[in-house]
N, C-alpha and C positions, 0 to 999 in steps of 0.2 A: 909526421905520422907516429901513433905509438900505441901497440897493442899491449894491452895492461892485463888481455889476460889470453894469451896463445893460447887454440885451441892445440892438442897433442893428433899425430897421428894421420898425417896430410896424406902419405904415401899411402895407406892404406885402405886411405879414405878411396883415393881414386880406383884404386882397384878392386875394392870391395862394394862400393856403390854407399855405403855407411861410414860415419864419420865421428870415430869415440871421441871422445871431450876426458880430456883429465881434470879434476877438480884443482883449481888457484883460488885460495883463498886474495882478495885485493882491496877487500875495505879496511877500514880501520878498526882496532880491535874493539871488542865486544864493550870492554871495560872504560871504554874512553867513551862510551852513549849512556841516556838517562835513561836507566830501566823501564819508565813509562814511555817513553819514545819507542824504543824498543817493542814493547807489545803491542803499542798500536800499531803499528809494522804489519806486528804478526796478524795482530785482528782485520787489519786492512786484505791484508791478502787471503786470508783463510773465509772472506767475505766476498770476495772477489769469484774465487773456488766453490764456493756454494751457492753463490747465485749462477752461477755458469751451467751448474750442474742441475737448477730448478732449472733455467731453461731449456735445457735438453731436455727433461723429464715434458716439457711445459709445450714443447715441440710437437713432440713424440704422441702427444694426447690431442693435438691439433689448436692449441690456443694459439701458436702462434705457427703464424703464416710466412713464405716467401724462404728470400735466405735467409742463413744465421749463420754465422761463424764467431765462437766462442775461444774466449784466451786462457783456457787451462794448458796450464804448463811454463805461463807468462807472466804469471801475477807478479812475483820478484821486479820485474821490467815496469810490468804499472805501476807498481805503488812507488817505486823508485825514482821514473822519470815523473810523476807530479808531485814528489815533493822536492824534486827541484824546483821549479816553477814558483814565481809570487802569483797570487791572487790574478794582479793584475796583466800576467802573460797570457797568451792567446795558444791555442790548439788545435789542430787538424788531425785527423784522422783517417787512416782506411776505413772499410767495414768492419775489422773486428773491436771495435769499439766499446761495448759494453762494461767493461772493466776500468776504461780510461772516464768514460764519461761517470761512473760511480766516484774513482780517484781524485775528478776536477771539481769534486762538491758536487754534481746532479745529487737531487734526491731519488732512491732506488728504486722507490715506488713507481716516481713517476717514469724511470726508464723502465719497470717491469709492466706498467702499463703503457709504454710504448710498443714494445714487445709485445702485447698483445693485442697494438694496434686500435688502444682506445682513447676517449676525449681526454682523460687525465694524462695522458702522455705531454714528454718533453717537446714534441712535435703535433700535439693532438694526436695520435693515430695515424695519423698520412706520411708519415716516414719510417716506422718500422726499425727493425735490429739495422742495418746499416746506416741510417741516416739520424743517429741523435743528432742534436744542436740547441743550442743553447746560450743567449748572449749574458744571461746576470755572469755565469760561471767562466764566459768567453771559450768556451768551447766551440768550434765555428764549424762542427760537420763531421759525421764520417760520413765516407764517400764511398759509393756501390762500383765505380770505377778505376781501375786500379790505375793509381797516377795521378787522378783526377784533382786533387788537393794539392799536389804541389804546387802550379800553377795559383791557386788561389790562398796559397798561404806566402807566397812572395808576395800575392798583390798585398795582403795584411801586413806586411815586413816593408814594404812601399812606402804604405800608409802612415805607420810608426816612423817612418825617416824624414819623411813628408811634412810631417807637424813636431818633429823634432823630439818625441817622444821616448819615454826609457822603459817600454814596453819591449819583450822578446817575443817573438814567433818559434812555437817547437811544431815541425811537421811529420809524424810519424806516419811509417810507412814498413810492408816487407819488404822480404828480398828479395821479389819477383818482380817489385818495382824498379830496380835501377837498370833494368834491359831497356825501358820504352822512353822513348820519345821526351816525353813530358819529365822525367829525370834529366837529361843532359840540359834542357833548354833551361829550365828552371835554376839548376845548380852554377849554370854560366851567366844566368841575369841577377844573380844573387851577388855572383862574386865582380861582374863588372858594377854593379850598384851599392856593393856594400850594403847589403841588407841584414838588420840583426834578425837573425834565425838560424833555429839549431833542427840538421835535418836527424833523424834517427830512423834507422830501418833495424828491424826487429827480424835478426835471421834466425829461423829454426829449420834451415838447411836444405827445405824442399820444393820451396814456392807453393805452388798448388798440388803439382806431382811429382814434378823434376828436380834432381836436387842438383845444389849450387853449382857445383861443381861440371855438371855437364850442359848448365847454360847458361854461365857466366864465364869466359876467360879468365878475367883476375873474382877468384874468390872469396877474396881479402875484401871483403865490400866496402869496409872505412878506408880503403888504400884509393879508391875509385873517385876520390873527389882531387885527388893530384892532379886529373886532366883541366881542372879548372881553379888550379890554387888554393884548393879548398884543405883545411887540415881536419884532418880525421882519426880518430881514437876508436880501438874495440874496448869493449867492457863483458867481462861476465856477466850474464844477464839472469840469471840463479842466485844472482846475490845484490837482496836489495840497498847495504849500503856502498858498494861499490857502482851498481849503477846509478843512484842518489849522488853519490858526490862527483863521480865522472860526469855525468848530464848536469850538477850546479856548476860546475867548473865551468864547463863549455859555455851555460846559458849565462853566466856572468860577464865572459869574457866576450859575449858577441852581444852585453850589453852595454860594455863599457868601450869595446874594439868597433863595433858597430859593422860588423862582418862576420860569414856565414861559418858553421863548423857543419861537420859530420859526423855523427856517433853510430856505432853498429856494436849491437848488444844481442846474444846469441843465446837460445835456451831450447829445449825440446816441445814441439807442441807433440800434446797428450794423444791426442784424436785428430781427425782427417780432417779438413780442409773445412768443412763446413761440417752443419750436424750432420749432415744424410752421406758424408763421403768414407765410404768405408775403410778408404785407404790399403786399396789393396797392391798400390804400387811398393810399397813396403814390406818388407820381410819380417815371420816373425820376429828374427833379432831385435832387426831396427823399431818394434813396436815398444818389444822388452826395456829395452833401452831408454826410448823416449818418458816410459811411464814408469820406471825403478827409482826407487828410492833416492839414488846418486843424485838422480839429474833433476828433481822435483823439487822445486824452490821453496815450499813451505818444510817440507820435512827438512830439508838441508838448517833454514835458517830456525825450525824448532827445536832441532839438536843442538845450535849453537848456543842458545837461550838457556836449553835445559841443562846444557855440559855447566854452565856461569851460574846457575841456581835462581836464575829470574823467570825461569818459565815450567815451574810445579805443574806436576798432574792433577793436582786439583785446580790449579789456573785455568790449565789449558782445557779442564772438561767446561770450568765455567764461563770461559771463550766461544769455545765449540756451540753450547747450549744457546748462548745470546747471538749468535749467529744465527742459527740456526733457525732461533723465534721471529729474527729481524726478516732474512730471506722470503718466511712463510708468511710476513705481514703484507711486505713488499707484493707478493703472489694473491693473497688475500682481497687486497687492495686493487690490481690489476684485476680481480675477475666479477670485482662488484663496480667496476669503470666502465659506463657507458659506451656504447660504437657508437662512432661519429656518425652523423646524419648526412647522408649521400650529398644533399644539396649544398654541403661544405666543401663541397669535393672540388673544387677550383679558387676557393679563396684565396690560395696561398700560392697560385701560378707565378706572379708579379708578387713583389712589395709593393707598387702602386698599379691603379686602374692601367688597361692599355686597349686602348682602341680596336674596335672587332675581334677582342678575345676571344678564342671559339671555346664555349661551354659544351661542346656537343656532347650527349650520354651514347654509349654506346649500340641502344636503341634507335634512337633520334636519326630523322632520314641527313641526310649529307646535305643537301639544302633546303634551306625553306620553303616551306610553299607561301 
């Protein structure tokens, strides 16, 4: 086990209900990367943060329907853990997806007219903010069910071992996930199978309301795969190239090792649980905190930029700008995309036909006459 970046302040945590984070710098220095790597970092994530933020807006005005939960506060974590990843690894998701499925190559459009539940969507329209997918980019789901994806991202990690393949499986998850069911079964079939896959659970400390600590025994989430031999690393999840080289480490080694790791990467989310959760099990502190300066992974990694002289205010406005136009094209695009025609509405039940599939509409009497 090896935590590369201890959060500070455990005792306090438990008695205060809040859990400060001292800043550990763990990547590699600034000077040892290519300036243009570098920025596109920054543009990754500051693109990440601005589409997050049309969706809310996109929300809020009713284009878009159903759940949503959004990764502001995470971007550091997305752009990190896919560019671990080659091309040809595979990825699963919870529902808060939108950010990963932009990081794994989707095109943005086509998830912001997913988002808006139309035919130019990565899903045509019928899956919505939790359920992109996508097989060019092998992105294989997020999942409305919390858990739901482990299960089916071993059977991926199966598959890869099956046909003797040097493909990796990454299954991201929070941290509300390693309480159910479908966590322990999954992280024991992996490690009796030897399956290449790297689990990563994404802690921002609260699950949906509860934080860690008062519904998890061991808190230590990367410590949590000991009961199944599994070795596990925390990483600052604030800092995209320490969570970039901890996640290639791990995905190499369970591609070369051909067995499972565990990475737990830890940041603040911005906002409540979904768009609509106010979040009022939190204090203001703990709000302050979450959204300050310290703990927000693009300002963190744009001070670093700008301390080194590679990331000028007139870069960053002209960043800002092409974001900014890209997002609105993206939105643009979703609201001139077609709604899918009702009578599509069962296409996609099966991959193939299946014998008395019921098409019933929700009109439609219950038997035939």
């Amino acid at each position: 086990m090896a935590d590369t970046a201890k959060p500070k302040g455990r005792t306090a945590a438990r008695s205060s209900g809040t859990r400060r984070r001292g800043r550990k710098d763990t990547s590699p220095g600034i000077t040892d990367e290519k300036p243009d790597t570098l920025l596109d970092y920054y543009r990754q994530m500051m693109f990440v943060r601005r589409f997050e933020e049309r969706t809310a807006q996109a929300y809020t005005q009713a284009k878009i329907g159903g759940y949503c939960h959004l990764n502001l506060g995470e971007e550091a974590t997305v752009v990190g853990l896919m560019t671990a990843l080659r091309e040809s690894d595979y990825l699963f998701t919870n529902y808060r997806d939108h950010g990963y499925a932009i990081a794994k190559g989707m095109d943005p459009k086509r998830v912001m007219a997913e988002l808006y539940g139309r035919v130019d969507g990565v899903s045509k329209g019928w899956g919505g903010s939790m359920h992109m997918f996508d097989t060019e980019t092998r992105m294989l789901g997020g999942y409305g069910i919390v858990g739901g994806q482990l299960p089916l991202a071993a059977g991926a990690a199966l598959a890869i071992s099956y046909r003797g393949g040097d493909e990796v499986v990454m299954c991201q998850m929070g941290d509300g996930t390693t309480n159910i069911g479908a966590w322990h079964e999954t992280l024991n079939i992996a490690k009796l199978w030897n399956l290449p896959i790297v689990f990563v659970v994404v802690n921002n400390f609260t699950g949906m309301g509860t934080t860690v600590e008062k519904s998890s025994a061991e808190p230590d989430l990367y410590k949590r795969g000991g009961a199944f031999r599994i070795e596990g690393e925390r990483v600052d999840g604030r800092d995209v190239l320490a969570v970039r080289d901890t996640a290639a480490r791990l995905v190499e080694r369970a591609r070369e090792e051909q067995t499972p790791f565990l990475l737990e990467a830890w940041s603040y989310r911005m906002k409540g649980h979904s768009v609509v959760d106010p979040a009022k099990y939190r204090t203001d502190e703990q709000k302050e905190e979450a959204r300050s300066q310290e703990n927000d992974p693009i300002a963190l990694f744009g001070e670093r930029l700008s301390q080194e002289g590679i990331l000028t205010d007139e870069l960053r406005d002209e960043i800002a700008a092409a974001v900014k136009a890209e997002v609105a094209e993206a939105a643009e695009f979703a609201d001139n995309s077609p709604h899918p025609d009702v009578s599509t509405l069962f296409d996609y039940t099966y991959a193939t036909p299946v014998p008395n599939e019921s098409t019933r509409m929700p009109a439609d009497p219950v038997f035939a006459e």
